[in-house]
C-alpha positions as CSV (number, residue, x, y, z in Angstrom):
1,X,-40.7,14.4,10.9
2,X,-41.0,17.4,8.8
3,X,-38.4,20.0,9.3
4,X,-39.3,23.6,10.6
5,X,-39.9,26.4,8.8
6,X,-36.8,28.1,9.4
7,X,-34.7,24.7,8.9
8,X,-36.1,24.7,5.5
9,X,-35.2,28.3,5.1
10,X,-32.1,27.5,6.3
11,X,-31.4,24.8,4.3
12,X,-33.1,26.3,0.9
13,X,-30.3,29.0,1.0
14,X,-27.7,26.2,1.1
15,X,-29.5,24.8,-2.0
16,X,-29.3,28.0,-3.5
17,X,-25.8,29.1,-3.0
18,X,-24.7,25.1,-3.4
19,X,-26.5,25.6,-7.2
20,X,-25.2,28.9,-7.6
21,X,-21.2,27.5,-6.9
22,X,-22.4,25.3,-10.1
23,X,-23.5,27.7,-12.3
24,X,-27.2,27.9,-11.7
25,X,-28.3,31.0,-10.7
26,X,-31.8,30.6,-8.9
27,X,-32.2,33.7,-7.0
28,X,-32.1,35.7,-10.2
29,X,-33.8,33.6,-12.4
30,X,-37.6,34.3,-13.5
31,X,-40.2,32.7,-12.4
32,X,-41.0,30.4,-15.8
33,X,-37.2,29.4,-15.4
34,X,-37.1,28.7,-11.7
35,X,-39.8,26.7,-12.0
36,X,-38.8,24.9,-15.0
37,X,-35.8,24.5,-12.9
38,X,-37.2,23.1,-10.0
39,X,-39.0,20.6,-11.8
40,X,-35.3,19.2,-13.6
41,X,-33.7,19.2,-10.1
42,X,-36.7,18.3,-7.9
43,X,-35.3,15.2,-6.3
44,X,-32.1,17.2,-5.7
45,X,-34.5,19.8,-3.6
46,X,-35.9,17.0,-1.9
47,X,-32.7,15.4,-1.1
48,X,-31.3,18.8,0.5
49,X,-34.5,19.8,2.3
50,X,-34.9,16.1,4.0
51,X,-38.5,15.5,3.0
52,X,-40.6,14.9,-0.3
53,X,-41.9,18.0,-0.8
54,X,-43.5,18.8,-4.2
55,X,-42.7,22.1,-6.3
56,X,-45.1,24.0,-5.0
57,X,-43.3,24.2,-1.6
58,X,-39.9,24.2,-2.9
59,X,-40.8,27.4,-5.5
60,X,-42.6,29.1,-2.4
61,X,-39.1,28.6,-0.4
62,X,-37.5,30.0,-2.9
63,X,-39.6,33.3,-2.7
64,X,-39.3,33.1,1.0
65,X,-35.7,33.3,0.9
66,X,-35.4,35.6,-2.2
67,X,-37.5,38.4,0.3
68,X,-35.4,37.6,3.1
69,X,-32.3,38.2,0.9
């Protein structure tokens, strides 16, 4: 079952402040780099989110979250 849209908001945040305690700054990064980053830690994403979702969605998240900010 695919989590809501707010669970994945939700849990995208996590994700970001989780890579952010390791040194890996997504919210400020560009987009070339947070794609590029995305794509190294993709099954990480999909770990955290609880689905497979491809980069597309997760890069879109990240916008989401980045306006919600």
């Amino acid at each position: 079952m695919m989590p809501t849209q707010e669970t994945c908001l939700e849990r995208i945040q996590f994700c970001i402040s989780d890579l952010s305690d390791n040194g890996i700054n997504v919210a400020t990064a560009d987009d070339r780099l947070r794609a590029r980053l995305v794509k190294e830690h993709l099954e990480y994403f999909q770990l955290m989110l609880g689905y497979d979702s491809d980069p597309a969605e997760v890069l879109a998240l990240l916008r989401q979250q980045a306006t919600h900010a």
